[in-house]
C-alpha positions in Angstrom: 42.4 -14.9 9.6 39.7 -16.9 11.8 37.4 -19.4 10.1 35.1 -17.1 11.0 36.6 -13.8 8.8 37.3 -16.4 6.1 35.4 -14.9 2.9 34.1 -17.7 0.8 34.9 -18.1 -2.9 32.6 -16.7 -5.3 30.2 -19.4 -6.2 31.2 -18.7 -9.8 28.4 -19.1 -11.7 24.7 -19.6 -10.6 24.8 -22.3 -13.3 26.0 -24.5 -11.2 22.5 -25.4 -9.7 20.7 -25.8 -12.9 16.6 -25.0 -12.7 15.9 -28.5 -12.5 18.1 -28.9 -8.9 16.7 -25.8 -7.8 13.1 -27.0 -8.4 13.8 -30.4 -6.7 16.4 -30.0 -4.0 15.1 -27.1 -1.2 18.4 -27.2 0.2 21.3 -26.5 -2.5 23.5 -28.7 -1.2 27.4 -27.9 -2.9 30.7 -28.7 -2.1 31.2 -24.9 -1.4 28.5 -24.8 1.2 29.0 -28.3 2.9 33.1 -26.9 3.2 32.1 -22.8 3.9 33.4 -21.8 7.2 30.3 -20.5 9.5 30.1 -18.7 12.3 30.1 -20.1 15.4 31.5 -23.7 16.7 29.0 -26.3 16.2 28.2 -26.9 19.2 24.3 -26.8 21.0 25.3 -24.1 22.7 27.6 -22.2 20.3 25.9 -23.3 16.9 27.4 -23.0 13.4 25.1 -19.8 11.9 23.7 -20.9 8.0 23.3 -17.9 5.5 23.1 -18.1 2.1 26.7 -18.0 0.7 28.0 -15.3 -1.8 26.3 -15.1 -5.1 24.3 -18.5 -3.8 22.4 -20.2 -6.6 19.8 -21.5 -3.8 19.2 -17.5 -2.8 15.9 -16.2 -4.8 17.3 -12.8 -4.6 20.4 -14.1 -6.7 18.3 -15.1 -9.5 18.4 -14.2 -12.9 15.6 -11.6 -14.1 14.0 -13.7 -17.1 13.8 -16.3 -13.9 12.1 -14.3 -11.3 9.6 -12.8 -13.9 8.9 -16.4 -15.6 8.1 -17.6 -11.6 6.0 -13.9 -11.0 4.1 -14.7 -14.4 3.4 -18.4 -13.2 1.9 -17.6 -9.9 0.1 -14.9 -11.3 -1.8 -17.1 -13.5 -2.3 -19.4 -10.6 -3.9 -16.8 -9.0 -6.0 -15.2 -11.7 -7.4 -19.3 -12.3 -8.3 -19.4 -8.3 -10.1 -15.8 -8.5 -11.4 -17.0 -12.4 -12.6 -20.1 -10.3 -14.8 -18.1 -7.9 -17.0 -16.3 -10.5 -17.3 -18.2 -13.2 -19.9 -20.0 -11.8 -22.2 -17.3 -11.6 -22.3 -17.6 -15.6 -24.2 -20.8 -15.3 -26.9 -20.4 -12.4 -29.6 -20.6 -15.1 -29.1 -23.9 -15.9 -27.9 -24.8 -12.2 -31.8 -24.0 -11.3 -33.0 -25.3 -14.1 -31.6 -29.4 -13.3 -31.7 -29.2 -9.7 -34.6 -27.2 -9.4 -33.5 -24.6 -6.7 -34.0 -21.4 -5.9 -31.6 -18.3 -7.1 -30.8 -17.8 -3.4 -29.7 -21.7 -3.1 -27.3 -21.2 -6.3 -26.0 -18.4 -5.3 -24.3 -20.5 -2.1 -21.9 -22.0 -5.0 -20.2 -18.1 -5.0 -20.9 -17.4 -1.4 -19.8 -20.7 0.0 -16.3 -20.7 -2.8 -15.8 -17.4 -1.0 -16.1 -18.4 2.3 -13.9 -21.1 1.7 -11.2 -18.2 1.1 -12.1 -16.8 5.0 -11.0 -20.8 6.2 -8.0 -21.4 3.7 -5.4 -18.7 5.1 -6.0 -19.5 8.8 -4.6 -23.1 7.6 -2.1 -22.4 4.8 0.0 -19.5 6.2 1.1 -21.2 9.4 1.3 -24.2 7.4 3.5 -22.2 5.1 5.9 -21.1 7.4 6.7 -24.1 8.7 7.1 -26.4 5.4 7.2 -23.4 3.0 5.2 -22.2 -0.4 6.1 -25.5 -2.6 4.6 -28.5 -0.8 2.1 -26.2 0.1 0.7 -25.4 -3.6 1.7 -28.9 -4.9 -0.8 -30.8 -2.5 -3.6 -27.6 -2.2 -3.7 -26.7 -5.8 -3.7 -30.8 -6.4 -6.7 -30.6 -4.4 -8.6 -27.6 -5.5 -8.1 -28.8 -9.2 -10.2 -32.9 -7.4 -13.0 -30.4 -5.8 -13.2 -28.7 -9.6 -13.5 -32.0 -11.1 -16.3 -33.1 -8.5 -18.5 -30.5 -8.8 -18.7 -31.2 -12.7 -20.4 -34.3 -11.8 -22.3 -33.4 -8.6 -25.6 -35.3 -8.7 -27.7 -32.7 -6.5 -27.0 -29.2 -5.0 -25.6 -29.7 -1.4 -23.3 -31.7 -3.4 -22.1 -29.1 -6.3 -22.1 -26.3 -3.4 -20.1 -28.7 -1.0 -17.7 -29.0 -3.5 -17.2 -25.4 -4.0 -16.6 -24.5 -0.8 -14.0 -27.1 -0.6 -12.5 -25.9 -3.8 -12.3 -22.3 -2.3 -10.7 -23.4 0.8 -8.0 -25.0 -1.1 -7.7 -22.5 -3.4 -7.5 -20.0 -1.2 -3.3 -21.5 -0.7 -2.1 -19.5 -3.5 -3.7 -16.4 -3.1 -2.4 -16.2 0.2 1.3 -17.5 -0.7 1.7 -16.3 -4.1 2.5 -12.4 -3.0 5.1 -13.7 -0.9 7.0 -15.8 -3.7 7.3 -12.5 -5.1 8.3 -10.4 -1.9 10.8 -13.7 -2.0 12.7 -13.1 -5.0 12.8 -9.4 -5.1 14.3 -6.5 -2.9 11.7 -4.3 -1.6 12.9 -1.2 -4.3 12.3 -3.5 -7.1 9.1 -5.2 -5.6 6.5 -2.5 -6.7 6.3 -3.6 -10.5 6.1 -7.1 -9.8 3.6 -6.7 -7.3 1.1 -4.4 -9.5 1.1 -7.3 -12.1 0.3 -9.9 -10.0 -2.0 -7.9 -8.4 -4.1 -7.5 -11.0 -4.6 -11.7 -11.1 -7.1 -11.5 -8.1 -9.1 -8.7 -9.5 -9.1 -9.9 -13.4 -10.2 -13.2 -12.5 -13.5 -12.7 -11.0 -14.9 -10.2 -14.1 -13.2 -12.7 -16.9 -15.6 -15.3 -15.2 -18.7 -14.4 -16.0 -17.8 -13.9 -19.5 -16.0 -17.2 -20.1 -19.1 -19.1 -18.1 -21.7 -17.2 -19.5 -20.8 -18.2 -23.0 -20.0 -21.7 -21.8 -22.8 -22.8 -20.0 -25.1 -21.2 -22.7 -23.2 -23.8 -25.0 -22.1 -26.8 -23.9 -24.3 -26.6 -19.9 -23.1 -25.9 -16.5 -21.2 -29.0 -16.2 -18.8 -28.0 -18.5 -18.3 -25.0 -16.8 -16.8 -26.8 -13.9 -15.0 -29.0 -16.5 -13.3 -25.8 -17.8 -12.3 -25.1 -14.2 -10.7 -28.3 -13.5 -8.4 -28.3 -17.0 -7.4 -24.8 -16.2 -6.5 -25.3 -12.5 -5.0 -28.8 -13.6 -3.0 -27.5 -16.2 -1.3 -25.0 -13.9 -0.7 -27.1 -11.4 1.0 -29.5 -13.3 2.8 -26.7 -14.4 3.4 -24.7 -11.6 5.1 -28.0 -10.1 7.1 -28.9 -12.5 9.0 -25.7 -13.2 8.1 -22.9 -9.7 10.6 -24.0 -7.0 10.9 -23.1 -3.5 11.4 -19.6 -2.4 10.7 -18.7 1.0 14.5 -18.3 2.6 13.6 -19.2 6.6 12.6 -23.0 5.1 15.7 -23.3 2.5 18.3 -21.8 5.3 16.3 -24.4 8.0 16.5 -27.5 5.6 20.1 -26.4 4.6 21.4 -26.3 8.1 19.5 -29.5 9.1 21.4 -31.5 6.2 24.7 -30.2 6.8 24.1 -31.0 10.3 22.8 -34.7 9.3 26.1 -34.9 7.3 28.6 -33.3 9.8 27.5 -34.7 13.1 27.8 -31.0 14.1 25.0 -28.5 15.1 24.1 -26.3 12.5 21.1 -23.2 12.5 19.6 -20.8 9.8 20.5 -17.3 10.9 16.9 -16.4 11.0 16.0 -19.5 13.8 19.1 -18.0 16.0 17.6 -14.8 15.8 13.9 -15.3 16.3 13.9 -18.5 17.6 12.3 -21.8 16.2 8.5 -21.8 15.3 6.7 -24.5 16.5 3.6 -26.1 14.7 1.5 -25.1 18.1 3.1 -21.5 17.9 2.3 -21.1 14.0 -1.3 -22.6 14.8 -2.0 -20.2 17.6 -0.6 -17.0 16.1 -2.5 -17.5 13.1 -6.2 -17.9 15.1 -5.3 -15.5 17.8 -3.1 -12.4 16.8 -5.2 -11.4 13.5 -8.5 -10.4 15.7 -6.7 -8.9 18.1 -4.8 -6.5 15.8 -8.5 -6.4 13.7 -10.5 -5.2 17.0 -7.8 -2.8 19.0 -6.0 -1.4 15.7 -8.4 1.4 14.4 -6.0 1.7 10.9 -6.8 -2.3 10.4 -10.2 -2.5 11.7 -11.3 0.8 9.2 -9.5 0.0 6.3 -10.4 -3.8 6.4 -13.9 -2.9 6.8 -13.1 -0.4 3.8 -11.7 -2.9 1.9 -14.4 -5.9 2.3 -17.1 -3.6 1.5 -15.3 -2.9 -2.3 -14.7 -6.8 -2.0 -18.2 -7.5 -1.0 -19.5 -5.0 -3.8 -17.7 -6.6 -6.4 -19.5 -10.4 -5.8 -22.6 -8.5 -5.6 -22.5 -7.3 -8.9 -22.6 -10.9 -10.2 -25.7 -11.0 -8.6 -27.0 -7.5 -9.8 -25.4 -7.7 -13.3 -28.0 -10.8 -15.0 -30.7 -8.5 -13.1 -29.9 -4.9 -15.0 -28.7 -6.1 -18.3 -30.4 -9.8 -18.9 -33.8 -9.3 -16.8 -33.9 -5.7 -17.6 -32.3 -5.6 -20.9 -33.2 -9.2 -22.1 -29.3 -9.9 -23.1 -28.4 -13.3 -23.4 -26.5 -15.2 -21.0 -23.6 -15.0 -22.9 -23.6 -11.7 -23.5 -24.6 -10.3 -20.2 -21.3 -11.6 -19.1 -19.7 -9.1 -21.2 -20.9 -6.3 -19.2 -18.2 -7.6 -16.9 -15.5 -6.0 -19.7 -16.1 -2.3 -18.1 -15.1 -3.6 -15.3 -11.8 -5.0 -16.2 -10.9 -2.2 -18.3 -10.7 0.0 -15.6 -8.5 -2.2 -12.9 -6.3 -2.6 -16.1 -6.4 0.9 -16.1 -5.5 1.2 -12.4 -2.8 -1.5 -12.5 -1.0 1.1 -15.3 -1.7 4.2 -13.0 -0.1 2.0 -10.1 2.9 1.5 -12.1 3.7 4.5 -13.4 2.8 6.0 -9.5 5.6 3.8 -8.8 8.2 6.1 -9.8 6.3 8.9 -7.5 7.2 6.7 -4.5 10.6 5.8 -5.3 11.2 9.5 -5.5 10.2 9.7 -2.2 11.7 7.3 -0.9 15.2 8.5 -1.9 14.1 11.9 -0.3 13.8 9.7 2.8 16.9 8.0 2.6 15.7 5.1 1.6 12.8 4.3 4.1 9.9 6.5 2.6 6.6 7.0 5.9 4.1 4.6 5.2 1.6 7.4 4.1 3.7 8.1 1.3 1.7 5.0 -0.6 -1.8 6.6 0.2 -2.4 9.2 -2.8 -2.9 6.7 -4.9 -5.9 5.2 -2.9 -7.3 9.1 -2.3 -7.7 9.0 -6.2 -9.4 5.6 -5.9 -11.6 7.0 -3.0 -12.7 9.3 -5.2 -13.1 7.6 -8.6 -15.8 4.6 -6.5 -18.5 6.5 -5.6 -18.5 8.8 -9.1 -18.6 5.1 -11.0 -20.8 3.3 -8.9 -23.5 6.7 -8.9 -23.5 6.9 -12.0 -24.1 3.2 -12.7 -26.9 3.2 -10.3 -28.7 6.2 -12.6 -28.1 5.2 -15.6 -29.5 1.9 -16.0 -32.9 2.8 -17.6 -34.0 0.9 -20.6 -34.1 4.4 -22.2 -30.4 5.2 -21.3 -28.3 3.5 -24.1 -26.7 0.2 -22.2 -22.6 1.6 -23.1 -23.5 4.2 -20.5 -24.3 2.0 -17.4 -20.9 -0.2 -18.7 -18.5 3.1 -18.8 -19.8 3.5 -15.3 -18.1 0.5 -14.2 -14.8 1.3 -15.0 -14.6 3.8 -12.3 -15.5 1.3 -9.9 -12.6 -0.9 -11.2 -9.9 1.7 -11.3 -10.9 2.7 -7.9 -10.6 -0.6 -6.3 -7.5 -1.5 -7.7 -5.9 1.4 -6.2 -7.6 1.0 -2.9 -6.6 -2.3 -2.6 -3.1 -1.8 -3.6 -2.7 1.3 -1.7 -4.1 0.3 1.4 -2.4 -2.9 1.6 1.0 -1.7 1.3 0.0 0.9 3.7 -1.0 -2.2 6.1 2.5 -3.9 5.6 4.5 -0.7 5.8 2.7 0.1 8.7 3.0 -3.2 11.0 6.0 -4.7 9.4 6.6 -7.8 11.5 2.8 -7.5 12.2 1.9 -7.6 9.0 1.1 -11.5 8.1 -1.5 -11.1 11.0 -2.8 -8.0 9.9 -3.1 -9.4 6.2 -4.8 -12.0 7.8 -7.5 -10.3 9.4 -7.7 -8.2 6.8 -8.2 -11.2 4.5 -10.7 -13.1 6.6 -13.2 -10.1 7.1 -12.6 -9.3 3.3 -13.8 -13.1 2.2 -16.8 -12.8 4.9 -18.2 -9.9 3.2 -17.5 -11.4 0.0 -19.4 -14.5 0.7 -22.7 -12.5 2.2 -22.8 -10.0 0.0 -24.2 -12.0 -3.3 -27.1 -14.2 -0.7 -29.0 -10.8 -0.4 -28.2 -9.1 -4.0 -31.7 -10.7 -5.7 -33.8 -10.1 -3.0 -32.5 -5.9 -2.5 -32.9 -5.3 -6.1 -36.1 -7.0 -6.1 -37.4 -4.9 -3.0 -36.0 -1.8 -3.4 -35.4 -1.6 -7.4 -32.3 -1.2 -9.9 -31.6 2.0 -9.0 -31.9 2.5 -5.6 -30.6 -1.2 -4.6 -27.3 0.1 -6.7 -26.9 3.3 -4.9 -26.2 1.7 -1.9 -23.4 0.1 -1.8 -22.4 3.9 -4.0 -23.2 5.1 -0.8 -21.0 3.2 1.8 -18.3 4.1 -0.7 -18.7 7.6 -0.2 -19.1 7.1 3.9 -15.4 5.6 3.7 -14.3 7.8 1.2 -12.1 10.1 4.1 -10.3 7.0 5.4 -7.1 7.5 2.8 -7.3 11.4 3.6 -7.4 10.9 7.5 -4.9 8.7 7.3 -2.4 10.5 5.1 -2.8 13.6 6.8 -2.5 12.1 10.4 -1.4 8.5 10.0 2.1 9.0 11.8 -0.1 10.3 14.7 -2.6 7.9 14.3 -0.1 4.9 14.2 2.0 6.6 17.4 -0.9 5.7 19.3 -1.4 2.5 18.2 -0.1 -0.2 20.5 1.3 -2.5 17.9 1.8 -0.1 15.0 4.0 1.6 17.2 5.6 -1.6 18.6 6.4 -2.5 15.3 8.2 0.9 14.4 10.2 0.5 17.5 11.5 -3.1 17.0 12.4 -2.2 13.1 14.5 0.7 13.9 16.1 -1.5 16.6 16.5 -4.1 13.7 18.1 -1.4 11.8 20.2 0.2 14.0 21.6 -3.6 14.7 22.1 -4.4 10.8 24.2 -0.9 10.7 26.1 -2.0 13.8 26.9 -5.3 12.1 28.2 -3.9 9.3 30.3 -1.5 10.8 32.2 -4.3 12.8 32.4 -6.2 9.6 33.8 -3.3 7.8 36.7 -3.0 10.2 37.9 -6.6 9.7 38.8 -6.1 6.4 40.1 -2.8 6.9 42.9 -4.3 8.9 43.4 -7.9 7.4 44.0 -5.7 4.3 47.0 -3.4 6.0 48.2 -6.6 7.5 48.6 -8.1 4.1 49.1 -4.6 2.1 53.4 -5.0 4.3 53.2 -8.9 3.1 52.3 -7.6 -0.3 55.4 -5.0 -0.1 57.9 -7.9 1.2 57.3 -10.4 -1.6 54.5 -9.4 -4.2 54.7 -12.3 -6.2 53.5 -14.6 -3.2 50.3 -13.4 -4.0 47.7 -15.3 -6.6 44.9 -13.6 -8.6 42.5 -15.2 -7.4 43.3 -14.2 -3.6 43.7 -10.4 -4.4 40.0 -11.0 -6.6 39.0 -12.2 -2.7 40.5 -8.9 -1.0 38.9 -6.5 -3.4 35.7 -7.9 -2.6 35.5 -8.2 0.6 34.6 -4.9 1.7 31.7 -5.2 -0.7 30.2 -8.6 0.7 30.4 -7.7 4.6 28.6 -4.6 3.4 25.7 -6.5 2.1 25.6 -8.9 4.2 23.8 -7.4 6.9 21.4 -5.3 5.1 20.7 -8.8 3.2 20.1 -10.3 6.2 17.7 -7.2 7.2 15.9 -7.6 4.3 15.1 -11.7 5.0 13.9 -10.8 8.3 11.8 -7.9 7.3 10.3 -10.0 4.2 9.6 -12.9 6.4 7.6 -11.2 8.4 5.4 -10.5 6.4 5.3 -12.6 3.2 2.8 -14.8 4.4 -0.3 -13.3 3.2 1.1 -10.2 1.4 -1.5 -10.6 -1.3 -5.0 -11.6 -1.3 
């Protein structure tokens, strides 16, 4: 046997890195990975080839489940503060215009500018992510959102509070690009859909459990302690978050690991994913992440109309915290406090859509083991078809029945259509996205993201002025009707996506180089297959000749070989799949 073909020794138990290590060393350094026999010869031009070891402590797939969902629930809350952050500002414009003495349209910048700041953040954080990965990266921008929270509380004048929010969303906006990813980290793409609907209810929830939570705050206790509120809460978590949410993203642990056994070998060591793709340099990351996003936005039609989809839900949802204090406080005469509960229809229907995304969830695994495993992309659209259809019903029938007449439960039923529908469309069509462009995807997400946040951020400086022009009911209706203009999109694109995406330069690009990548990971395992295959008839006539020559522990080795060179190129398929994309899986 080479040192190659040698099969390590079960790690034993993943104990042996307690939570603590993991959280502080990136690496996880043992004497069975600094002595593990790796491919190659450690030499510049023959490196030795670093993967994560057997049943590897350091590996976020090989974590326990109480783990992985204790992380998933962690940077879901992280998210939900960031998105609770945005809106809950809205809650205390009345008394924002009342000390500074502004105009609605100048407050409003606090939300538009906190939004925009979520346009800037991922064209920074995501290549900063790749190259130093998602813990530094939320230690020092979640560190700093939580400063920009605390600022604003004591802003003497309005370019200052609205300067600091735009900071505070440009720094926020680090999680809620990376946070998906930590999950895409951790579990294998079969198991990823229930994870994913939970956390992606943390960027919906957030913005209609601000208005409630600020309303009644800064009708209390002022605006200031609005902000206040903000800064404990993001503080909290980050505290939190850092003490106990380690590193996950594999291409930086398998980078650092091979750099420190290099450092303490004298011999040259590489991830597997840098001898396959190459290394990334800070000027490549930079220039992918400015460049590639508008060209895939502008010469993909499946990004450019579902992003454009997308934003407009995106934008219609910050408008309503514009439009809502108009229909129920100005037309209703609620208080401040309690007009932020109109917000609760709202949320009661994405919960509602986060429970119909899980339980659809069994739908697509169905259909993926039709398809051998590898279910089309178009096979995650029905979902968004019954969104499609449930946004325009809700948003309609809010527009027409909010009439002082018209009991006010009416007009807040109404809005849980619009929730349940966006939830779906934003799930839907973002898997969609990632199943779609694959390797592609972190740019895609990107534009995608960018274009979202830009809408966002306009939508809420024109919301007082179109209600006040055109009235409640009409100034409602459309954004009801640019929901029913893009209601087709999921339709066309289920029915004719595969053409659709044929055509598509990069769509199909990316379909070509992933059946390449799987036709190599089957290749790989093949070979890997026959070595044990015929180390085991050499030592099956060794085993005949003198049985008792043989320990347990070797023949526990033989038995399980097979089973590791198996997995351990669809393993490595599944790193370079997920790191293609993990970037900005969720925003």
């Amino acid at each position: 046997m080479t040192s190659n073909e040698k099969i390590e020794p079960a790690m034993g138990s993943r104990s042996r890195l307690p939570h603590w290590r993991i959280v502080t060393s990136q690496t996880g350094m043992t004497s069975t990975v600094e002595q593990h026999h790796y491919k190659g010869s450690g030499t510049e031009n023959d490196p030795y080839v670093v993967d994560y070891l057997s049943d590897d402590p350091r590996d976020p797939m090989n974590w326990s489940q109480p783990k992985k969902w204790f992380i998933t629930l962690t940077v879901a809350f992280a998210t939900l503060a960031v998105a609770f952050v945005s809106s809950a500002y809205t809650g205390s414009t009345r008394q924002i215009i009342e000390e500074f003495g502004c105009s609605q349209e100048v407050a409003t910048l606090g939300v538009a500018l906190f939004v925009l700041g979520f346009a800037v953040g991922p064209l920074l954080w995501a290549p900063l992510s790749e190259l130093y990965g998602r813990q530094v990266l939320f230690f020092g921008t979640y560190a700093v959102l939580t400063a920009f929270n605390a600022g604003a509380a004591g802003a003497s004048n309005i370019g200052g509070l609205i300067t600091m929010r735009f900071f505070a969303g440009m720094f926020g906006a680090s999680p809620l690009t990376n946070a998906g990813g930590v999950i895409a980290d951790m579990f294998p793409a079969q198991q990823r859909g229930l994870g994913m609907s939970i956390f992606a209810a943390a960027p919906f929830l957030g913005p209609v459990i601000g208005p409630i939570v600020g309303g009644f705050v800064g009708e209390t206790v002022g605006w200031r302690w609005v902000e206040g509120v903000m800064a404990i809460f993001t503080g909290v978590l980050w505290i939190f978050g850092s003490l106990t949410v380690p590193e996950t993203y594999s291409p930086v642990i398998l980078r650092r690991r091979a750099a420190a056994l290099s450092k303490k070998t004298g011999r040259v060591h590489i991830s597997f994913i840098e001898n396959r793709q190459g290394r990334t340099t800070v000027r490549e990351a930079f220039k992918k992440a400015m460049a590639r996003p508008w060209v895939l936005l502008f010469m993909e039609p499946i990004v450019l109309l579902i992003s454009i989809y997308m934003a407009i839900l995106y934008g219609t949802l910050y408008m309503l915290f514009g439009a809502f204090p108009i229909v129920f406080q100005q037309n209703r005469g609620w208080s401040q406090g309690i007009g932020g509960l109109a917000f609760l229809g709202v949320a009661i229907g994405m919960l509602i859509g986060v429970g119909y995304s899980i339980i659809d969830n069994k739908r697509y695994s169905r259909v993926e083991r039709e398809h051998g495993g590898e279910a089309p992309p178009e096979a995650r659209l029905p979902p968004a078809m019954a969104g499609a259809v449930a946004l325009p019903i809700g948003m309609f029938w809010f527009a027409w029945t909010n009439y002082p007449s018209i009991h006010w439960i009416v007009s807040i039923i109404a809005t849980a259509p619009f929730g349940f529908g966006m939830v779906l469309v934003f799930l839907s069509c973002m898997n969609y996205l990632i199943d779609s462009y694959t390797i592609y995807a972190a740019s895609v997400l990107a534009a995608n993201s960018v274009l979202r946040s830009l809408f966002g951020a306009a939508f809420p400086l024109f919301t007082s002025q179109m209600y006040g022009t055109l009235g409640i009911h009409w100034a409602s209706t459309i954004p009801a009707f640019l929901a029913l203009v893009c209601l087709p999109f999921p339709f066309i694109f289920y029915k004719m996506g595969e053409r659709i995406r044929m055509r598509c330069k990069y769509a199909a690009q990316a379909h070509n180089i992933m059946q390449q990548m799987k036709e190599q990971a089957q290749k790989e395992r093949e070979e890997e297959e026959k070595q044990p295959e015929a180390l085991q008839s050499e030592e099956c006539e060794s085993e005949a000749s003198d049985a008792s020559s043989d320990t347990v522990d070797q023949t526990l080795s033989r038995t399980t070989t097979h089973r590791r060179s198996e997995s351990r190129a669809s393993r490595q398929a599944e790193l370079v799949r997920t790191h293609s994309y993990s970037t900005h899986y969720y925003h």
